[in-house]
VMD Tcl script that builds the backbone (N, CA, C; Angstrom):
set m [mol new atoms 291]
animate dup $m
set s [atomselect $m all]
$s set {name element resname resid chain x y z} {
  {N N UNK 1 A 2.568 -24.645 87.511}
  {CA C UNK 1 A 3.326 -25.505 86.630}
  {C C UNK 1 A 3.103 -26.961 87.010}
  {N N UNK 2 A 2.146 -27.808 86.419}
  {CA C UNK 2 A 1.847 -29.287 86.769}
  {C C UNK 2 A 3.340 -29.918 86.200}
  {N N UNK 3 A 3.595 -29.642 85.026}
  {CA C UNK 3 A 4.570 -30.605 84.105}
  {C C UNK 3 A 5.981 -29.255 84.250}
  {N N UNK 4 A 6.415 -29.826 85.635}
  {CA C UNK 4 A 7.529 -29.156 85.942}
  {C C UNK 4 A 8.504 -29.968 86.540}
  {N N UNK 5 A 9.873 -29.489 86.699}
  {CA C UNK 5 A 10.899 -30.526 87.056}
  {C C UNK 5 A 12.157 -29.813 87.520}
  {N N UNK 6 A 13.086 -30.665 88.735}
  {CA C UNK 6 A 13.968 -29.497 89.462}
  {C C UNK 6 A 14.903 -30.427 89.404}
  {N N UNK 7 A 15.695 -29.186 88.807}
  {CA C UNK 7 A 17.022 -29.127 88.835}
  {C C UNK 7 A 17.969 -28.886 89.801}
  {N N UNK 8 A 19.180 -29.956 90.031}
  {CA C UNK 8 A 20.317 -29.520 91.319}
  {C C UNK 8 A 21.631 -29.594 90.421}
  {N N UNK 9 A 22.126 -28.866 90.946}
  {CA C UNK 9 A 23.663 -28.410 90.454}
  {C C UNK 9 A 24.390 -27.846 92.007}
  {N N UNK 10 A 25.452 -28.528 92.084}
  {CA C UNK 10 A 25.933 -28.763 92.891}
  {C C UNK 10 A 27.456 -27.548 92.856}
  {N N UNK 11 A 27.612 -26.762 93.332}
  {CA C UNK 11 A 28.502 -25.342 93.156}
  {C C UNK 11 A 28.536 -25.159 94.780}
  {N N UNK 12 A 29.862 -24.634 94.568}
  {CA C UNK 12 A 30.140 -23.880 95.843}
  {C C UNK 12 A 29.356 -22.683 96.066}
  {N N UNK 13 A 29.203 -21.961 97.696}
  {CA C UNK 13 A 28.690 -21.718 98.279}
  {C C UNK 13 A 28.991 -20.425 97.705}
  {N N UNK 14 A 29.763 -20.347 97.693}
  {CA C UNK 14 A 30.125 -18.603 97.299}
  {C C UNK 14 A 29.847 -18.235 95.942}
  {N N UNK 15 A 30.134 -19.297 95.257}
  {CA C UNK 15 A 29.696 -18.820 93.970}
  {C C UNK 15 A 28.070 -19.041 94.003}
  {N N UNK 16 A 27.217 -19.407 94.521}
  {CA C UNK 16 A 26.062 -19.252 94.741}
  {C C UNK 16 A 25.460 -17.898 95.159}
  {N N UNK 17 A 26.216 -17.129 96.128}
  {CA C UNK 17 A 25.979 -16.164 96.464}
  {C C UNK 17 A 26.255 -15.150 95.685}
  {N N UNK 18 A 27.259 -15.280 94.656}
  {CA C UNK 18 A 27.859 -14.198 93.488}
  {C C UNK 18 A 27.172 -14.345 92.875}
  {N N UNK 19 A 25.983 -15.209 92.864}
  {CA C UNK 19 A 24.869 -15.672 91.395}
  {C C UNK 19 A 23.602 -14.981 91.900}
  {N N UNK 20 A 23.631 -15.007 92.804}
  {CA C UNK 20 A 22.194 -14.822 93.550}
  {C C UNK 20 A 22.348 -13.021 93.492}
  {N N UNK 21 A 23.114 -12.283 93.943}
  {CA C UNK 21 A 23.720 -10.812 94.193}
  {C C UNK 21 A 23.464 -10.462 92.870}
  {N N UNK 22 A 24.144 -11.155 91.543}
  {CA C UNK 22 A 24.151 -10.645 90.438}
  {C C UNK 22 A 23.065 -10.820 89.592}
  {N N UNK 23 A 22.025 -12.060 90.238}
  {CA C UNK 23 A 21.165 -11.865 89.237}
  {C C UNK 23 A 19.784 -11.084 90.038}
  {N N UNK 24 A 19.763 -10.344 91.321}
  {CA C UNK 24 A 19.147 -9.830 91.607}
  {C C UNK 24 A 19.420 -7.884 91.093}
  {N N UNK 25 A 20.697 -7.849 90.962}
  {CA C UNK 25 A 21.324 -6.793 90.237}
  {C C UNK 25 A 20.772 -6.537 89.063}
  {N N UNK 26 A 20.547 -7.369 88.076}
  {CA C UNK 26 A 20.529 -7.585 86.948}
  {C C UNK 26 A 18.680 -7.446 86.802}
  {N N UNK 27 A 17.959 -7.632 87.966}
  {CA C UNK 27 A 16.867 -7.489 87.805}
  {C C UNK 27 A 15.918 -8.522 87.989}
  {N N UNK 28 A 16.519 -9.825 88.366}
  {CA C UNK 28 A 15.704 -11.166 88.399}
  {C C UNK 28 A 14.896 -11.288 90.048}
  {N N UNK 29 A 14.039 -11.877 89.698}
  {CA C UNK 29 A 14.049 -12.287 91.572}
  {C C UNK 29 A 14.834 -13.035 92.387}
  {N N UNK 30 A 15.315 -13.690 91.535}
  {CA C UNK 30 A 16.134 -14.588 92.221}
  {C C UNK 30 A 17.209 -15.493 91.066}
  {N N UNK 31 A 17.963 -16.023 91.613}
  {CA C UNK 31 A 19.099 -16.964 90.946}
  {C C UNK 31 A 18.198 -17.825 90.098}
  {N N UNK 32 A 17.250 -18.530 90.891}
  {CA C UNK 32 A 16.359 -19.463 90.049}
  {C C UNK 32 A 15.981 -18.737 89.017}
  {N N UNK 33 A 15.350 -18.207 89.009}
  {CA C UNK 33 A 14.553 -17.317 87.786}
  {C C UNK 33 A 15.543 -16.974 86.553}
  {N N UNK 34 A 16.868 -16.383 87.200}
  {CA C UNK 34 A 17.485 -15.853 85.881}
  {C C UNK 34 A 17.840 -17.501 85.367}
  {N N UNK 35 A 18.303 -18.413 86.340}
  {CA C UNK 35 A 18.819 -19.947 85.491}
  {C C UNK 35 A 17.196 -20.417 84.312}
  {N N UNK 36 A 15.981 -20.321 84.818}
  {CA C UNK 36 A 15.123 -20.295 84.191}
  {C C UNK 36 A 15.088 -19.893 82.955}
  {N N UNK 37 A 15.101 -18.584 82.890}
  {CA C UNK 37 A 15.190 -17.781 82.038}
  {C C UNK 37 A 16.307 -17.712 80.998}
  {N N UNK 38 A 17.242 -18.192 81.032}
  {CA C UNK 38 A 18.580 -18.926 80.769}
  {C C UNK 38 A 18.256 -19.983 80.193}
  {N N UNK 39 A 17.963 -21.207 80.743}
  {CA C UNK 39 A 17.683 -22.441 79.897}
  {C C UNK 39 A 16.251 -22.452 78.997}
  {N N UNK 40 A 15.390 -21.293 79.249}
  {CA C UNK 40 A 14.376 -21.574 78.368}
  {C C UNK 40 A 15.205 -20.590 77.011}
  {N N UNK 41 A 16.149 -19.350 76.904}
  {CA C UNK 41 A 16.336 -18.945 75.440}
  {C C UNK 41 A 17.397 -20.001 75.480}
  {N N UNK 42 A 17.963 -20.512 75.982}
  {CA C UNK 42 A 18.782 -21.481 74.960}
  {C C UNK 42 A 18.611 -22.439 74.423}
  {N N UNK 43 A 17.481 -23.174 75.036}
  {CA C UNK 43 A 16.932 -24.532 74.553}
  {C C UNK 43 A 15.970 -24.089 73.120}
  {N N UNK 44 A 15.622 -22.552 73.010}
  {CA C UNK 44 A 14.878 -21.935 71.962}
  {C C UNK 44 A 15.922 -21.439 70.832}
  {N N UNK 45 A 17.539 -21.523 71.525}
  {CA C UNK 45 A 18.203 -20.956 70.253}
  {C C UNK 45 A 18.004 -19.316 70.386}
  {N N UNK 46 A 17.675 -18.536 71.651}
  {CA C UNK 46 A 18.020 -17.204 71.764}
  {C C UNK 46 A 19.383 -16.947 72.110}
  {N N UNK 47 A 19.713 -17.746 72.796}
  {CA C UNK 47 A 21.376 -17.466 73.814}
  {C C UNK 47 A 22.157 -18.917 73.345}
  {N N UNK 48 A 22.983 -18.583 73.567}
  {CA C UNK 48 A 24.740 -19.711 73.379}
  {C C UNK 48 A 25.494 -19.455 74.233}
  {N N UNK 49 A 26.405 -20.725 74.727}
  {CA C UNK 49 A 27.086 -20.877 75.619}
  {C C UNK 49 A 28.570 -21.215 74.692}
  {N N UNK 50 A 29.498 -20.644 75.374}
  {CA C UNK 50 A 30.652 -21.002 75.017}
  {C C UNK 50 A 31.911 -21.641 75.911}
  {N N UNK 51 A 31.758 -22.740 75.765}
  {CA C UNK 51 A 32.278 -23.301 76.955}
  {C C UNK 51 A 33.779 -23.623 76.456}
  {N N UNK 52 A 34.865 -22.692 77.884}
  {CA C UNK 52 A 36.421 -23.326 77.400}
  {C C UNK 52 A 36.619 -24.235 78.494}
  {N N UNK 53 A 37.784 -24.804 78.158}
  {CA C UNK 53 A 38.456 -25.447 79.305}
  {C C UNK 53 A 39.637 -24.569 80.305}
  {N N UNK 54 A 39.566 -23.523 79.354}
  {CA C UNK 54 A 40.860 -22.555 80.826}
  {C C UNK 54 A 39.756 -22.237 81.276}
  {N N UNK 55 A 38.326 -21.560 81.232}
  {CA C UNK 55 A 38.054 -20.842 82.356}
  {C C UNK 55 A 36.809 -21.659 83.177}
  {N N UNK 56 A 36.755 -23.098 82.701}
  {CA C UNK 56 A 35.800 -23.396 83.841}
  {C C UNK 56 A 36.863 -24.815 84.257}
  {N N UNK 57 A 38.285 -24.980 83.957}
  {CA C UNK 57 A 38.835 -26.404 84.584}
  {C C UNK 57 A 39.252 -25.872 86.618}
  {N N UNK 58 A 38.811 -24.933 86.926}
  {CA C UNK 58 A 38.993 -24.596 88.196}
  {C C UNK 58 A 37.713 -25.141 89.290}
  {N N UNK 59 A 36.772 -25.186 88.217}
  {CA C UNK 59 A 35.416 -25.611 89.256}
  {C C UNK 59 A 35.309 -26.904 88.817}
  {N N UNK 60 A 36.001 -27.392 88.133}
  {CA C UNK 60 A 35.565 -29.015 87.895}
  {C C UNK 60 A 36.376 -30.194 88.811}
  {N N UNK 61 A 36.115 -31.181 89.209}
  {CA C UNK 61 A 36.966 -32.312 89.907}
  {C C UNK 61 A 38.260 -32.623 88.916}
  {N N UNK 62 A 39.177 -33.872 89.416}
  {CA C UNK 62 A 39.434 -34.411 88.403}
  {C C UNK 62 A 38.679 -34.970 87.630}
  {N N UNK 63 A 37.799 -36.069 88.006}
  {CA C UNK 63 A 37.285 -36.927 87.275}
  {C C UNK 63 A 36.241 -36.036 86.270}
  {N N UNK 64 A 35.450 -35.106 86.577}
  {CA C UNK 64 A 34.895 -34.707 85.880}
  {C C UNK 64 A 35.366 -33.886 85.077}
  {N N UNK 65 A 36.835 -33.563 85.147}
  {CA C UNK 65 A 37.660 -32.914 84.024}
  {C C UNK 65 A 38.023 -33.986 82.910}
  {N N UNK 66 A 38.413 -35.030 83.596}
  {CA C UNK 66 A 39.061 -36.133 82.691}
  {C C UNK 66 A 37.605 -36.247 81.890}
  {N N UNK 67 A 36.920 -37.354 82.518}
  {CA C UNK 67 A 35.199 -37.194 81.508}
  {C C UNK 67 A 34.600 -36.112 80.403}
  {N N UNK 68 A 34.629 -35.005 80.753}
  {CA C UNK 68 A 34.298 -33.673 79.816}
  {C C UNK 68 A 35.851 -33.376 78.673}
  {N N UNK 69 A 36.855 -33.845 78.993}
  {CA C UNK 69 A 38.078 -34.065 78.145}
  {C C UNK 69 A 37.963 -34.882 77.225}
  {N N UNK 70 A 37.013 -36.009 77.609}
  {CA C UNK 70 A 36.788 -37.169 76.471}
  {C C UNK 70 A 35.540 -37.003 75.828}
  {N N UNK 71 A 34.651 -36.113 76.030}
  {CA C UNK 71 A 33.609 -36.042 75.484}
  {C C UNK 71 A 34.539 -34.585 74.688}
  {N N UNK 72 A 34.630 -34.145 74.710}
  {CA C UNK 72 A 35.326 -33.356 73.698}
  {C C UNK 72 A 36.286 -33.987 72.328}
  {N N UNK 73 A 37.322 -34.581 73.018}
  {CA C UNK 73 A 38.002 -35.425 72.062}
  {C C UNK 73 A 36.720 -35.516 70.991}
  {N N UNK 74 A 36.085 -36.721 71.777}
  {CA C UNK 74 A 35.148 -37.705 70.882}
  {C C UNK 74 A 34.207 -36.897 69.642}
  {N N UNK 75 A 33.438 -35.511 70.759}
  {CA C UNK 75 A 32.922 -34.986 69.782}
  {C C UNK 75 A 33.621 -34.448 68.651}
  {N N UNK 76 A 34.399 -34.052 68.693}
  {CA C UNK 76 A 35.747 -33.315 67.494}
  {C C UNK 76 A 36.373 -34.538 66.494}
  {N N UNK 77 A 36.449 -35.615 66.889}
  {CA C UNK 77 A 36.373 -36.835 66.411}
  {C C UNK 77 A 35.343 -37.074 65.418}
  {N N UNK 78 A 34.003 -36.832 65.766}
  {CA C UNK 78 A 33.402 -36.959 65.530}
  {C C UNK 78 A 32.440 -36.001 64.157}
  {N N UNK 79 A 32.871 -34.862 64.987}
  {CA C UNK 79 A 32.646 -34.139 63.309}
  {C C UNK 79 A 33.643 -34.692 62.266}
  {N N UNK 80 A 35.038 -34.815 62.399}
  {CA C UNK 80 A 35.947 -34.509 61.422}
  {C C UNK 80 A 35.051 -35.805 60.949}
  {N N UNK 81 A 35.049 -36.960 61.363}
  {CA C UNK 81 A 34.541 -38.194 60.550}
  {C C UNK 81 A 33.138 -38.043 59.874}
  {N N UNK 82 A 32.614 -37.036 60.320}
  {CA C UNK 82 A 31.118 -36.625 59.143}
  {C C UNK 82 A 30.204 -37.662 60.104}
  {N N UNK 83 A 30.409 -38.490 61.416}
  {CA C UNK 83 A 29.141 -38.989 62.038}
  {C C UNK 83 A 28.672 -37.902 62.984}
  {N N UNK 84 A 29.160 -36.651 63.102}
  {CA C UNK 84 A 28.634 -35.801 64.758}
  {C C UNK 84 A 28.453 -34.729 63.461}
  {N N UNK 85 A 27.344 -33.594 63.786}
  {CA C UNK 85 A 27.135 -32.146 63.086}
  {C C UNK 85 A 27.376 -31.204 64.343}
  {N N UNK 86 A 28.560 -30.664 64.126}
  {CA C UNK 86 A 28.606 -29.793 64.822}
  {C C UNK 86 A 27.944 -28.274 65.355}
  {N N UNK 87 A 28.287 -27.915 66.617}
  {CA C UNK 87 A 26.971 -27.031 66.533}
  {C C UNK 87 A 26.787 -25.739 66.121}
  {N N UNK 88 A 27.949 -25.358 65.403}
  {CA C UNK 88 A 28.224 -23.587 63.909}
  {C C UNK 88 A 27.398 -24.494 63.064}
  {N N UNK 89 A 27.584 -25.699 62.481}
  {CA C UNK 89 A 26.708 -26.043 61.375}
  {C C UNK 89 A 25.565 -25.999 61.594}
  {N N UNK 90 A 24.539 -26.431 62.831}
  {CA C UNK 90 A 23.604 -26.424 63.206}
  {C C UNK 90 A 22.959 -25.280 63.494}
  {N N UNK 91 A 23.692 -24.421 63.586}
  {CA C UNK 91 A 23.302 -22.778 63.914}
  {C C UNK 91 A 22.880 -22.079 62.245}
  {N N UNK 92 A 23.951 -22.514 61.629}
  {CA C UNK 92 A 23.759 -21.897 60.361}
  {C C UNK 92 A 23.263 -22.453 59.732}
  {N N UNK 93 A 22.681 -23.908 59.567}
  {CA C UNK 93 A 21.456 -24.396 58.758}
  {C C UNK 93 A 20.097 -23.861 59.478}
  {N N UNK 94 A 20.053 -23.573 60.816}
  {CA C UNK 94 A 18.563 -22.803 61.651}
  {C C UNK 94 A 18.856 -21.427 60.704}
  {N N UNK 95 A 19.970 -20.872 60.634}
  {CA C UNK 95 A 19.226 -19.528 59.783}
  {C C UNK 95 A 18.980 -19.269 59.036}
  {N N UNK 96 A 19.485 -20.521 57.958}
  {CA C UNK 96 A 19.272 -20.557 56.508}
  {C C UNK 96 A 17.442 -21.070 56.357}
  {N N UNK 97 A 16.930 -21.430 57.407}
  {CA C UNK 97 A 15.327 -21.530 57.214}
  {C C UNK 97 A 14.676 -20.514 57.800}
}
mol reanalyze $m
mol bondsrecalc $m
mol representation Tube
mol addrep $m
């Protein structure tokens, strides 16, 4: 891979190890591989993420709760005002082609 690039994400230790256990379970070689494998179908529109705020405000800081609180606002803001396309609309205009 010449035109390659690394990624850090910064997670506790244990949950590293629950990632690593499960995605060797699951059949991967490793944690890397399944995150790989992960961001290449989603960036293709195979897989979706559904992100709440009850079940990931436990691993976040404050500040990075407060920050991801306002990027929410904003985006929701932002559809209702017709400047943001939200991303059900964006899903369902990809299947309508």
């Amino acid at each position: 891979m010449n035109d390659s690039s690394v990624l850090q994400v910064r997670l506790p230790l244990s949950l590293r190890e629950q990632g690593e256990a499960a995605a060797v379970e699951a059949g991967f070689s490793s944690l890397q591989e399944a995150v790989r494998v992960l961001i290449k179908q989603f960036a293709s529109g195979f897989a979706s993420l559904r992100l709440t705020l009850e079940d990931s405000d436990e691993n976040r800081s404050y500040l990075t709760s407060k920050e991801y609180l306002k990027i929410i606002r904003e985006a929701r803001e932002g559809v209702k005002n017709g400047e943001t396309v939200s991303f059900e609309d964006m899903q369902k205009s990809k299947k309508k082609k």
